[in-house]
Biopython code that builds the backbone (N, CA, C, O; Angstrom):
import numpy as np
from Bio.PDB.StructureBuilder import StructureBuilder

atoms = [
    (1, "UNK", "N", (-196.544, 21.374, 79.019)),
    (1, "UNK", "CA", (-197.390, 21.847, 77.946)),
    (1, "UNK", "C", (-198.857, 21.596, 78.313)),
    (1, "UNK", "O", (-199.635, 20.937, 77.625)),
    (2, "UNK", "N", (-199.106, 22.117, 79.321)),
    (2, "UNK", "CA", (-201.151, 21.838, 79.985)),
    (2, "UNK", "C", (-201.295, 23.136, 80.099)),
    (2, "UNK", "O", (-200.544, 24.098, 80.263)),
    (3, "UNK", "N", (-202.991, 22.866, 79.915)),
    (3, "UNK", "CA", (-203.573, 24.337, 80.105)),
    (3, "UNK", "C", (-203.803, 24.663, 81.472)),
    (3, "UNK", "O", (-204.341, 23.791, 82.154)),
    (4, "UNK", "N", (-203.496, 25.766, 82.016)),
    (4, "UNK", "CA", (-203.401, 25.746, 83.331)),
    (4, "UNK", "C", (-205.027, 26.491, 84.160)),
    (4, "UNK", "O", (-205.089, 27.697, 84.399)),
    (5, "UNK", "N", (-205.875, 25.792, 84.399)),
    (5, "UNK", "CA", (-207.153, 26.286, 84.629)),
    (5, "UNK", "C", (-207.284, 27.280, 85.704)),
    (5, "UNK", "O", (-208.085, 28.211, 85.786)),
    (6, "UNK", "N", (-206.046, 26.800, 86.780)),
    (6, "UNK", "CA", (-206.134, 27.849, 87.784)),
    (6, "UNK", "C", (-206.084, 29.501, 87.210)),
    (6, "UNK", "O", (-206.907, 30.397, 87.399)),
    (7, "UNK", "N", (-205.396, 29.514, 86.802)),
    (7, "UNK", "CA", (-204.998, 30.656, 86.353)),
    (7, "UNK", "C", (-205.039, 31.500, 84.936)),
    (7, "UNK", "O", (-204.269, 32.162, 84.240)),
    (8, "UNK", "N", (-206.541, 31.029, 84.939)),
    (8, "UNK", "CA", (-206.799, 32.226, 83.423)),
    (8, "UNK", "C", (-207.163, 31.161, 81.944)),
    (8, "UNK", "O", (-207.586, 31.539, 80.852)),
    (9, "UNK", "N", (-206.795, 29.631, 82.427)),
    (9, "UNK", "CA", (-206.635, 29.004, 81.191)),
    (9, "UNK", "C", (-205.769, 29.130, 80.225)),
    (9, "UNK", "O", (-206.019, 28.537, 79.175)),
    (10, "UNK", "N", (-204.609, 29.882, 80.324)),
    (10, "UNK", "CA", (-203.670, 29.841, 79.839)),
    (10, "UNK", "C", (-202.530, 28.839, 79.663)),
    (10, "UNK", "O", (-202.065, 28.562, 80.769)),
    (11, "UNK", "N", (-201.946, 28.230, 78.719)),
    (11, "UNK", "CA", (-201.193, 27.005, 78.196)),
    (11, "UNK", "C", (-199.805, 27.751, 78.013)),
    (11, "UNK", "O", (-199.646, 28.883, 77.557)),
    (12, "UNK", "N", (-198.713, 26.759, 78.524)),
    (12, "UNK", "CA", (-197.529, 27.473, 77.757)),
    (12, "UNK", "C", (-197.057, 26.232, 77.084)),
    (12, "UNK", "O", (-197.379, 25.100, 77.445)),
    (13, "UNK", "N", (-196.316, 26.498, 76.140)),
    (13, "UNK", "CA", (-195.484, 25.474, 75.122)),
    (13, "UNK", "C", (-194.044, 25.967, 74.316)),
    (13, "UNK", "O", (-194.142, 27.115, 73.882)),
    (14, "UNK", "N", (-192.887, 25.380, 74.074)),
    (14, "UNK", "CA", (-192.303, 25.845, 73.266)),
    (14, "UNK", "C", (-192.662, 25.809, 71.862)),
    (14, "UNK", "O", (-193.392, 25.064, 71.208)),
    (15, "UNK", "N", (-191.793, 27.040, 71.516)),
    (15, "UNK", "CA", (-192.397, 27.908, 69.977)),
    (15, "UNK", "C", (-191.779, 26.188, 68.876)),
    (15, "UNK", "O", (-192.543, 25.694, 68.046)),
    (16, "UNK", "N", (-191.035, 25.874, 69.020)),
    (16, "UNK", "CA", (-190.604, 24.576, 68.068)),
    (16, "UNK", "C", (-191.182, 23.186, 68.092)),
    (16, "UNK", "O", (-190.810, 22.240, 67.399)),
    (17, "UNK", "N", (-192.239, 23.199, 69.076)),
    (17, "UNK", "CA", (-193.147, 22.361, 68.875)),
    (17, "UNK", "C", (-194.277, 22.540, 68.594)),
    (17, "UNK", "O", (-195.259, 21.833, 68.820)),
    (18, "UNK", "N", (-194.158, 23.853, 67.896)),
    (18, "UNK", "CA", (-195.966, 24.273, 67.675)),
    (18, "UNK", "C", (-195.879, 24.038, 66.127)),
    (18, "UNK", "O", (-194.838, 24.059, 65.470)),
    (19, "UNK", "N", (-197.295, 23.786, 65.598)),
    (19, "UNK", "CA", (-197.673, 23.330, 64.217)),
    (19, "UNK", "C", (-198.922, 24.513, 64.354)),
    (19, "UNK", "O", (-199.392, 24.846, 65.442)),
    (20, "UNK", "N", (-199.382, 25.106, 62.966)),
    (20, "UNK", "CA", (-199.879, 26.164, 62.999)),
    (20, "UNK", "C", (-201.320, 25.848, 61.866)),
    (20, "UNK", "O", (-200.830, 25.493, 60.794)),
    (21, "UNK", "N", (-202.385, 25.859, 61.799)),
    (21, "UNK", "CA", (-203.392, 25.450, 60.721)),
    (21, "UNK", "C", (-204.410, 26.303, 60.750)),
    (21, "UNK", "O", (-204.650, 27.030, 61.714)),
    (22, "UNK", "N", (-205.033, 26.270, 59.755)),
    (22, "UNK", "CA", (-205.880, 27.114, 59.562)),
    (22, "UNK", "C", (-206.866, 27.053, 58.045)),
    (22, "UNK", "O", (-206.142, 27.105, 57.050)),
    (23, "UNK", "N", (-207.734, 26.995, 57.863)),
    (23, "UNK", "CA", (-208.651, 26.927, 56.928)),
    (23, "UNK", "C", (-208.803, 27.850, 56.235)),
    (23, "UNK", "O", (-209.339, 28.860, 56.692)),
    (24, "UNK", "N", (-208.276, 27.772, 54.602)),
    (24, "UNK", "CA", (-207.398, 28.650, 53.723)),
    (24, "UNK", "C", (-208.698, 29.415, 53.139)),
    (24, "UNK", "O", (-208.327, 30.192, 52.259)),
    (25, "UNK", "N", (-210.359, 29.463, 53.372)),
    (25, "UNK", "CA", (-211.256, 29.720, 52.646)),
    (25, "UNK", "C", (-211.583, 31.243, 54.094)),
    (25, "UNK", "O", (-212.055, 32.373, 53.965)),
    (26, "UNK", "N", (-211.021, 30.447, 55.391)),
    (26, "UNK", "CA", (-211.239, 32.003, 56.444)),
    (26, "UNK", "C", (-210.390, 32.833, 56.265)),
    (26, "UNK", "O", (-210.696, 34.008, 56.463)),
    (27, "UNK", "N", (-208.970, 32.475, 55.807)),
    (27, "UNK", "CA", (-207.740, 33.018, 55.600)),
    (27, "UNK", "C", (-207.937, 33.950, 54.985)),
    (27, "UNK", "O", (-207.432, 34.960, 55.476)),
    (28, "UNK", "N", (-208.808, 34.181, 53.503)),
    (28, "UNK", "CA", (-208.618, 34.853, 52.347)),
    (28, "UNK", "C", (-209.808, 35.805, 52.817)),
    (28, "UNK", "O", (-209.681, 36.980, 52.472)),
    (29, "UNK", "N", (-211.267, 35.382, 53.761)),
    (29, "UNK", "CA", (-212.012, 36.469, 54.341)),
    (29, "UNK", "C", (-212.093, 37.287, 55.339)),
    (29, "UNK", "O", (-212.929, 38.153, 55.597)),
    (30, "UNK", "N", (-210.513, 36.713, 56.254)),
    (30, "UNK", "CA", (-209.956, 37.743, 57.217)),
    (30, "UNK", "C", (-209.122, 38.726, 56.462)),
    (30, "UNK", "O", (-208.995, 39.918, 56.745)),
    (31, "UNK", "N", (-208.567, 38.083, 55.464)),
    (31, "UNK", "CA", (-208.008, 39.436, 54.692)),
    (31, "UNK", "C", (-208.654, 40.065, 54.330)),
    (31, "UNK", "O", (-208.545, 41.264, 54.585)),
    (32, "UNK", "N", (-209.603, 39.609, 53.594)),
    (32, "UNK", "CA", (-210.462, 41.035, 52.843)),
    (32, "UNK", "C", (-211.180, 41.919, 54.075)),
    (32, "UNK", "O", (-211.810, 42.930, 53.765)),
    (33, "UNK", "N", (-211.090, 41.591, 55.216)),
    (33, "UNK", "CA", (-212.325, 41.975, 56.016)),
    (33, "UNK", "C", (-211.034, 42.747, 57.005)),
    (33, "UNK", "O", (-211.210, 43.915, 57.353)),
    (34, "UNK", "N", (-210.100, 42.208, 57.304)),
    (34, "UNK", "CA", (-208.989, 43.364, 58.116)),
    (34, "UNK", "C", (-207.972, 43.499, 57.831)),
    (34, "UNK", "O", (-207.377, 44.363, 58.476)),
    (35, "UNK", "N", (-206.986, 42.585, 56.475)),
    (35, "UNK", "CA", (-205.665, 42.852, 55.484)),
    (35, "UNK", "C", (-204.896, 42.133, 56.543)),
    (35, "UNK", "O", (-203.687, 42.349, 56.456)),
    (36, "UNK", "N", (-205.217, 41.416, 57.425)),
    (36, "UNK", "CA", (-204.405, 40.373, 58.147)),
    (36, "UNK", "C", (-204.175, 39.320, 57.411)),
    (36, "UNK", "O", (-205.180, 39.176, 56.715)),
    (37, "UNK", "N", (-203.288, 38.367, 57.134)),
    (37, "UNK", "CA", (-203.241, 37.273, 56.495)),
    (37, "UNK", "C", (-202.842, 36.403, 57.712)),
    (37, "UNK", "O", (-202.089, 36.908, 58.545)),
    (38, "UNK", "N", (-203.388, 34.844, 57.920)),
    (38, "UNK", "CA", (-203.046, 34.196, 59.134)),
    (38, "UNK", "C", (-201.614, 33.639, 59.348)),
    (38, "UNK", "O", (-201.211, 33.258, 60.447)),
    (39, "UNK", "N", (-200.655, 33.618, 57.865)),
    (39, "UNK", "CA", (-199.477, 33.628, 57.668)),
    (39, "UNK", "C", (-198.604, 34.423, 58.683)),
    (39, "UNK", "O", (-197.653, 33.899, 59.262)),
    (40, "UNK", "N", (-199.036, 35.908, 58.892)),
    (40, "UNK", "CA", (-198.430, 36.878, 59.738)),
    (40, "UNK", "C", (-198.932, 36.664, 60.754)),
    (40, "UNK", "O", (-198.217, 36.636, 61.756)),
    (41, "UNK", "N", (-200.448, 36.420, 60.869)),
    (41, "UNK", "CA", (-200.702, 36.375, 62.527)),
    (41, "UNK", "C", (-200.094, 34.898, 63.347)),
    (41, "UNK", "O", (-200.366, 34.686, 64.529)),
    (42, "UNK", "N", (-199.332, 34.045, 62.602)),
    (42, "UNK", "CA", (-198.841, 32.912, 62.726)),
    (42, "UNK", "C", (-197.455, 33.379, 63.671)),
    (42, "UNK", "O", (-197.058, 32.805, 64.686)),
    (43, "UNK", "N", (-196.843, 34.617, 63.003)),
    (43, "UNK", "CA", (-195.462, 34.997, 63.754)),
    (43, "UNK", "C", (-195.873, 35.758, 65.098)),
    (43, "UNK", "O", (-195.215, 35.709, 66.137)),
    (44, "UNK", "N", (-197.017, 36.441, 64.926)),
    (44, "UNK", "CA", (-197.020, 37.197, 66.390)),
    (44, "UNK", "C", (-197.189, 36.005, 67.572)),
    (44, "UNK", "O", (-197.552, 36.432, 68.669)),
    (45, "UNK", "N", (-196.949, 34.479, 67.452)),
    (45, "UNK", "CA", (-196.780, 33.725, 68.738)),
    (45, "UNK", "C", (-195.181, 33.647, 69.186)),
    (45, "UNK", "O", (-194.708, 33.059, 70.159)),
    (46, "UNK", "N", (-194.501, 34.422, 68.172)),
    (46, "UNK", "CA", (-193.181, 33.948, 68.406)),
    (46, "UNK", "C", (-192.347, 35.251, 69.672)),
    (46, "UNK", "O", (-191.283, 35.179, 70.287)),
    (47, "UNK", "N", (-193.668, 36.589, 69.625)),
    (47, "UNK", "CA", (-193.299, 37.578, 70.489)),
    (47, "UNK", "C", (-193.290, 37.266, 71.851)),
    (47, "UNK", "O", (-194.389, 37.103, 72.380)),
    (48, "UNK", "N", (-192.370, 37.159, 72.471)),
    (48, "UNK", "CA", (-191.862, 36.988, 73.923)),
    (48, "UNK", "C", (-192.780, 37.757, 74.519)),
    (48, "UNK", "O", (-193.200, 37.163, 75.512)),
    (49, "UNK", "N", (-193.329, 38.884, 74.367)),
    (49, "UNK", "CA", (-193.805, 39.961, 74.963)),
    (49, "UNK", "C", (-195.411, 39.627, 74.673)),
    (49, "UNK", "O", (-196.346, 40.328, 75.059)),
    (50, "UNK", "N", (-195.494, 38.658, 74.068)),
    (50, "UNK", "CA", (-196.995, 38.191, 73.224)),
    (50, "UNK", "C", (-198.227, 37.765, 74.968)),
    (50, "UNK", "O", (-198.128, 36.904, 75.842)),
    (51, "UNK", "N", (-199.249, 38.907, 74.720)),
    (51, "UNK", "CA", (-200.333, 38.303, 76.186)),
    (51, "UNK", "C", (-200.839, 37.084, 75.954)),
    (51, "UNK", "O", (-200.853, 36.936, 74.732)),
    (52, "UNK", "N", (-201.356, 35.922, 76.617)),
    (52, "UNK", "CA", (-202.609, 35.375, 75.896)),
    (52, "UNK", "C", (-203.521, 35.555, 76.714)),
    (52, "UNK", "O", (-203.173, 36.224, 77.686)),
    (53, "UNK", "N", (-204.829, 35.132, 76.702)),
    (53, "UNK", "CA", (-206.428, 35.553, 77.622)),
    (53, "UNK", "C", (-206.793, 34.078, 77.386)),
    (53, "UNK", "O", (-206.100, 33.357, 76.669)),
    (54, "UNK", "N", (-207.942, 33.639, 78.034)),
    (54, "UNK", "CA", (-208.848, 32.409, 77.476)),
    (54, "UNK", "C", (-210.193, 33.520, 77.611)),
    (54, "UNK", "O", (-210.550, 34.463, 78.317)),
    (55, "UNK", "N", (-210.662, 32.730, 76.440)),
    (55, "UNK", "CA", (-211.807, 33.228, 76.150)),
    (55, "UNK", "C", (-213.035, 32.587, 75.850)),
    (55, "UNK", "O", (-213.452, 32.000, 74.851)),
    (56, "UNK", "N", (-213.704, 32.955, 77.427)),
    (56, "UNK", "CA", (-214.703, 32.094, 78.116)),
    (56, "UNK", "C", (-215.945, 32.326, 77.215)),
    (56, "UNK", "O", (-216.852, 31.494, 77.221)),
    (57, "UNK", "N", (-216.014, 33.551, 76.360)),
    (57, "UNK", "CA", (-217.389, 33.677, 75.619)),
    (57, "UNK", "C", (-217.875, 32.808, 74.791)),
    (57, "UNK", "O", (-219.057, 32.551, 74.564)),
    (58, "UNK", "N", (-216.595, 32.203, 74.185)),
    (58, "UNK", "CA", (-216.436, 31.887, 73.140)),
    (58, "UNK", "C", (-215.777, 30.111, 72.757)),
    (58, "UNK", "O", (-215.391, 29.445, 71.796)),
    (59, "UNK", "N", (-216.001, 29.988, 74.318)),
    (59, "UNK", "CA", (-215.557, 28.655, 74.416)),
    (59, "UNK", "C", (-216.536, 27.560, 74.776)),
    (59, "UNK", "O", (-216.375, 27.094, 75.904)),
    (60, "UNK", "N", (-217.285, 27.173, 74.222)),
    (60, "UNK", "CA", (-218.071, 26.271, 74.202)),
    (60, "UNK", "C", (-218.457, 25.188, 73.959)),
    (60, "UNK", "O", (-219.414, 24.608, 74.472)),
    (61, "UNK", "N", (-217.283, 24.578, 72.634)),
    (61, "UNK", "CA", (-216.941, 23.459, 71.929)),
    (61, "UNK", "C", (-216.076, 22.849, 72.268)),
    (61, "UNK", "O", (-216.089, 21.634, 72.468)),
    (62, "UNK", "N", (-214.656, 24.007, 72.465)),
    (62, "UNK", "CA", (-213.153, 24.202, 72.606)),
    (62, "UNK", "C", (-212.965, 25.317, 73.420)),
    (62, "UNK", "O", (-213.702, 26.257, 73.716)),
    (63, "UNK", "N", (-212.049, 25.075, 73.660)),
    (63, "UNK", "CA", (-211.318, 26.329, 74.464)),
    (63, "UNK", "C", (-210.755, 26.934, 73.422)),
    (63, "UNK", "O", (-210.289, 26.485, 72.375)),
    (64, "UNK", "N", (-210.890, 28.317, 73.963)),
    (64, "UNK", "CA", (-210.660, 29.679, 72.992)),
    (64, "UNK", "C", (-209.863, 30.194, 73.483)),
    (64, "UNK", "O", (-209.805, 30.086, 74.707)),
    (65, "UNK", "N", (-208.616, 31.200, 72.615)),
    (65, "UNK", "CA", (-207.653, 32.182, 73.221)),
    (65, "UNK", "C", (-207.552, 33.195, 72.767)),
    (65, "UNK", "O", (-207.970, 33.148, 71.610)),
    (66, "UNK", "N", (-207.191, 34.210, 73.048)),
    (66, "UNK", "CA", (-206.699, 35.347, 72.116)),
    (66, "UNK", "C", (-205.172, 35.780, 72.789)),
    (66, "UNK", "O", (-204.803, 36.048, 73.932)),
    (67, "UNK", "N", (-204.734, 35.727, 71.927)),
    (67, "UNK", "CA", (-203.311, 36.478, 71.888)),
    (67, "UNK", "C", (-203.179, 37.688, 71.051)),
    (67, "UNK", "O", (-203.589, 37.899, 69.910)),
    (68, "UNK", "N", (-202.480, 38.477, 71.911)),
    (68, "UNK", "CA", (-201.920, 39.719, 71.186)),
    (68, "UNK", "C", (-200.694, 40.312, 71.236)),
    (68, "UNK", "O", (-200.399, 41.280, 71.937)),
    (69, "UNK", "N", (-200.112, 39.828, 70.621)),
    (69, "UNK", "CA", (-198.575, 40.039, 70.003)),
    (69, "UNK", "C", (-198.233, 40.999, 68.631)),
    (69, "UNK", "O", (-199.017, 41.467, 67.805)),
    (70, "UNK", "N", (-196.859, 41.096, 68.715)),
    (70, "UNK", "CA", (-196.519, 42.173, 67.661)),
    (70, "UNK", "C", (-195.700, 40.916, 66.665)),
    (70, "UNK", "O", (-194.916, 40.112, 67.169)),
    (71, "UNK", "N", (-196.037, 40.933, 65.250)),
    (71, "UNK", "CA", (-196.132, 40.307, 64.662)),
    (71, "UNK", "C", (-194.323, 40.500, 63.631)),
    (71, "UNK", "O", (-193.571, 41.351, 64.107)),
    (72, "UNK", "N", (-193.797, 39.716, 62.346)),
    (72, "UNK", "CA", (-193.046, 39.577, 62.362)),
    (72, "UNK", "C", (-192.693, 41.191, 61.038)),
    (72, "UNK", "O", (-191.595, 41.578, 60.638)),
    (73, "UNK", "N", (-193.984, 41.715, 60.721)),
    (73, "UNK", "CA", (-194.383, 42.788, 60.119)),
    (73, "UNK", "C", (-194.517, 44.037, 60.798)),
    (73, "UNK", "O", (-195.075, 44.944, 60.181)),
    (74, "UNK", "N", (-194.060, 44.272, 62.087)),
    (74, "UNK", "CA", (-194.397, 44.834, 63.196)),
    (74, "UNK", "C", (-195.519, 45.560, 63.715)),
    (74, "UNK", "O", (-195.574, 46.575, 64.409)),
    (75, "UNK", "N", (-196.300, 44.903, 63.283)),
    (75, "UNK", "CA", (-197.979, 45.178, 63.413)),
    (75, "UNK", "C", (-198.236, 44.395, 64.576)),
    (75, "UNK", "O", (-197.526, 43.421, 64.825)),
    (76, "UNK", "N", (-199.375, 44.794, 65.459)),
    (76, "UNK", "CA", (-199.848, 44.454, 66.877)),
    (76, "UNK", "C", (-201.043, 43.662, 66.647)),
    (76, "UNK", "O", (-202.016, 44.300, 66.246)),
    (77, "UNK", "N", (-201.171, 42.534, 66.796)),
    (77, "UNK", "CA", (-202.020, 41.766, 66.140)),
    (77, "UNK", "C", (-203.330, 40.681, 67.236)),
    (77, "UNK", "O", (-203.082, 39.725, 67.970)),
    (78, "UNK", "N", (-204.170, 41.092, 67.041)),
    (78, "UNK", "CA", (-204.969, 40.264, 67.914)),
    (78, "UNK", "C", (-205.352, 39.272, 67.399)),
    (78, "UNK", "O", (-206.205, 39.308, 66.512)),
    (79, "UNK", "N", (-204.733, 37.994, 67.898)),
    (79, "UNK", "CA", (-205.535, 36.471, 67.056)),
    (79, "UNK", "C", (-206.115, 35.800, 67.756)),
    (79, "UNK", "O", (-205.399, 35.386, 68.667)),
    (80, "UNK", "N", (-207.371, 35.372, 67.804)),
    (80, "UNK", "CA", (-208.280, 34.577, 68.086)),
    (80, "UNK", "C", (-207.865, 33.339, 67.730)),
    (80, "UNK", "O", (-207.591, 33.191, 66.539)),
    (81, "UNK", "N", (-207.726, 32.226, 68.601)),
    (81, "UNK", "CA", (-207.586, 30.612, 68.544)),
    (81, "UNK", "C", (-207.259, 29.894, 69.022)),
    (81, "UNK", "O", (-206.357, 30.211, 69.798)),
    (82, "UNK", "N", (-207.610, 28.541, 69.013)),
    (82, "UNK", "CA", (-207.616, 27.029, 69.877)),
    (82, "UNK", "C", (-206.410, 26.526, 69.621)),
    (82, "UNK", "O", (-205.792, 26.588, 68.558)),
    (83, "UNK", "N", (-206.005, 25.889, 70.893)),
    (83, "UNK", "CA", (-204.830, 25.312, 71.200)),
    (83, "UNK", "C", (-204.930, 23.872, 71.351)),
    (83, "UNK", "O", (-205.494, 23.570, 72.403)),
    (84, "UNK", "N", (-204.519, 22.760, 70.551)),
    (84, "UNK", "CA", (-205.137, 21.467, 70.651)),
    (84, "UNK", "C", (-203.633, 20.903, 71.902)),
    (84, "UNK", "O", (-202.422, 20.686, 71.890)),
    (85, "UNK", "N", (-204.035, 20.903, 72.215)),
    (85, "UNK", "CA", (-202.536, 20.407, 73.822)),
    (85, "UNK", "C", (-202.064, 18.837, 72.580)),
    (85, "UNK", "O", (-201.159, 18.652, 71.766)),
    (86, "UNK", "N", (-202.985, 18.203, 72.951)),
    (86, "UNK", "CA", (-201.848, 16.527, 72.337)),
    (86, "UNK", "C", (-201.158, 16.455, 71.266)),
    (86, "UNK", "O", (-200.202, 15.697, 71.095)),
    (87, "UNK", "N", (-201.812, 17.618, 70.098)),
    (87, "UNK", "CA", (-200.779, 17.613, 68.956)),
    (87, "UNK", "C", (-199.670, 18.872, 69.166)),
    (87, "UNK", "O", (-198.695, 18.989, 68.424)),
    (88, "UNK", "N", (-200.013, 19.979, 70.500)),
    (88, "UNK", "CA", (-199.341, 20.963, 70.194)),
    (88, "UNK", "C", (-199.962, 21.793, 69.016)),
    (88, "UNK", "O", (-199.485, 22.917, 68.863)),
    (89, "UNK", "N", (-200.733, 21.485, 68.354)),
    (89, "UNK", "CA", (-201.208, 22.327, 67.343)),
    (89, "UNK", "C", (-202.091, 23.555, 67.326)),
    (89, "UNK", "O", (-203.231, 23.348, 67.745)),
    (90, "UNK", "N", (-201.723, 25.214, 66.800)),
    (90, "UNK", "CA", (-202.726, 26.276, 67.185)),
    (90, "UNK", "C", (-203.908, 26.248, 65.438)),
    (90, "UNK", "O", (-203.616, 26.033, 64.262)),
    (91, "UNK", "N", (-205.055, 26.540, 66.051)),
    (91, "UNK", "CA", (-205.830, 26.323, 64.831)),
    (91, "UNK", "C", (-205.868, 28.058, 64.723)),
    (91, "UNK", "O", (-205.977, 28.497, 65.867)),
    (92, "UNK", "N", (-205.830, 28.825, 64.021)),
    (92, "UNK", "CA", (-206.568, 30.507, 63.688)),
    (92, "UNK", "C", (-207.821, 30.553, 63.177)),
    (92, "UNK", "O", (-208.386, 30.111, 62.177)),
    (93, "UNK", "N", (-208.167, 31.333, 64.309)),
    (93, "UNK", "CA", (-209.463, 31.437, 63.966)),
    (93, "UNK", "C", (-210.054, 32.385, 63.398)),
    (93, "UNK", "O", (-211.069, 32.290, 62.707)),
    (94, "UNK", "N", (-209.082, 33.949, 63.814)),
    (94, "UNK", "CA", (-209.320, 35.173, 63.102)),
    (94, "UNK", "C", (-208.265, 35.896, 63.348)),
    (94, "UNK", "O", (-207.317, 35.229, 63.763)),
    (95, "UNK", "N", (-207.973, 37.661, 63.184)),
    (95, "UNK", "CA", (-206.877, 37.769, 63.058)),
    (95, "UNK", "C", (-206.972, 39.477, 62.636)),
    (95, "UNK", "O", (-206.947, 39.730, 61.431)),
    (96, "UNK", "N", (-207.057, 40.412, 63.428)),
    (96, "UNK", "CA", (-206.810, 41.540, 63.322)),
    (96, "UNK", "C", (-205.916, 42.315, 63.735)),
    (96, "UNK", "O", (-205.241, 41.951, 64.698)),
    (97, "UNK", "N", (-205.640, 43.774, 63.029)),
    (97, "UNK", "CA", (-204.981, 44.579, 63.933)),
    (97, "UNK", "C", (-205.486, 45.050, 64.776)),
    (97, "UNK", "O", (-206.678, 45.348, 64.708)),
    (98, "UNK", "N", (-204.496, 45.350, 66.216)),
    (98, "UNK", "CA", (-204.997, 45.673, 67.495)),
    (98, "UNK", "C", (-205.805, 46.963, 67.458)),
    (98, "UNK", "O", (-205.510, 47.743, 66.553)),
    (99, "UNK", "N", (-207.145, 47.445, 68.614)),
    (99, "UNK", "CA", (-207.267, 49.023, 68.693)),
    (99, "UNK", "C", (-206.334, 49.625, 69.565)),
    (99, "UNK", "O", (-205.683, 49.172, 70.506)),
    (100, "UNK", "N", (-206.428, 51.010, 68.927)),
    (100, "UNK", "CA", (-205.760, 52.147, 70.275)),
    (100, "UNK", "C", (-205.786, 51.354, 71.645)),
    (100, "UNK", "O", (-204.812, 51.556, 72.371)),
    (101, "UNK", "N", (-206.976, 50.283, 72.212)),
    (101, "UNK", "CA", (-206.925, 50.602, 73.470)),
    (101, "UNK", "C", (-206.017, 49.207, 73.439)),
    (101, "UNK", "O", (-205.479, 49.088, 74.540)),
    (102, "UNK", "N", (-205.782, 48.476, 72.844)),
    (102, "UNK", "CA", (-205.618, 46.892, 72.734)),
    (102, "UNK", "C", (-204.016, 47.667, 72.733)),
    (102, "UNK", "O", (-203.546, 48.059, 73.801)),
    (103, "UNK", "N", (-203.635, 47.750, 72.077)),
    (103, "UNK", "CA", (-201.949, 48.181, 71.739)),
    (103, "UNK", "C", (-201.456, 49.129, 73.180)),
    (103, "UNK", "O", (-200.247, 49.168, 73.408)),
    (104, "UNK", "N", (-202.104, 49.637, 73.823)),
    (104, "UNK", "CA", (-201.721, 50.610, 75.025)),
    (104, "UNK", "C", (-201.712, 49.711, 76.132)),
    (104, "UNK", "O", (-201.089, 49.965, 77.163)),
    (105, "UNK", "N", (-202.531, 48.429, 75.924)),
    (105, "UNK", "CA", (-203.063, 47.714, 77.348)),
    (105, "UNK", "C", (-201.272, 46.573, 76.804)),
    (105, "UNK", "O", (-200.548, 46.197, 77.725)),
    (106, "UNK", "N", (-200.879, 46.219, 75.286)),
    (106, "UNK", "CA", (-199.928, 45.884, 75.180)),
    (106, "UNK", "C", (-198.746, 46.323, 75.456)),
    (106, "UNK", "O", (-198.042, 45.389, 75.838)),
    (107, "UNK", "N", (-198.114, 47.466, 75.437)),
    (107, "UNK", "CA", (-197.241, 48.464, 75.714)),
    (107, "UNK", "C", (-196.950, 48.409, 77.424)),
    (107, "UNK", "O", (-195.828, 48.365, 77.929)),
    (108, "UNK", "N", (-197.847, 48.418, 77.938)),
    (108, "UNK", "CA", (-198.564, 48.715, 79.469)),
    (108, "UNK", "C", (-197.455, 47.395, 80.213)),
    (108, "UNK", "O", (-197.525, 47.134, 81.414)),
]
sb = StructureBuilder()
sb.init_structure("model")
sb.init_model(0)
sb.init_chain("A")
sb.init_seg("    ")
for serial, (resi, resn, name, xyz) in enumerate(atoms, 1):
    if name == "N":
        sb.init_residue(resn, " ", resi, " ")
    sb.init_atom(name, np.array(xyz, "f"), 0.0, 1.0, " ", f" {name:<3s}", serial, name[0])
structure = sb.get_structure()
């Protein structure tokens, strides 16, 4: 369960040791702002087929990820968020549906 720097910064972990959190005041303004709720973007980690990226723009504090998985609503979902390695815990940070080009590069 380490983040692997060689290669992209990408972490793997099993799905039954992950704990999922998120700050219920962003929750309710990612919905209004893309009808994602972080509840659902919580299941698109459980897609086998799910990419992740590290995301160097945006990593400055913490390390950043985005995953894009198809969710348990079958919506293609891009979520933005930090992976704390010692608790296993993913924080959400945001949480949209994928574009045309995001869902084709998924498919792909």
């Amino acid at each position: 369960m380490a983040i692997d720097q060689e290669h992209g910064g990408r972490y793997t972990v099993r799905m039954s040791e992950l704990k999922f959190v998120w700050d219920p005041r962003k929750d309710r303004a990612n919905y209004r702002k893309h009808r994602v709720r972080f509840d659902e973007a919580a299941t698109a980690f459980r897609d086998e087929n799910a990419k992740v990226y590290f995301d160097p723009d945006h990593s400055e504090d913490e390390d950043r990820f985005i995953l894009v998985g198809l969710s348990f609503q079958l919506r293609i979902l891009v979520v933005c968020h930090c992976f704390r390695e010692k608790e296993s815990v993913v924080r959400i940070i945001s949480a949209r549906r994928a574009d045309r080009r995001e869902q084709n590069d998924y498919w792909s």
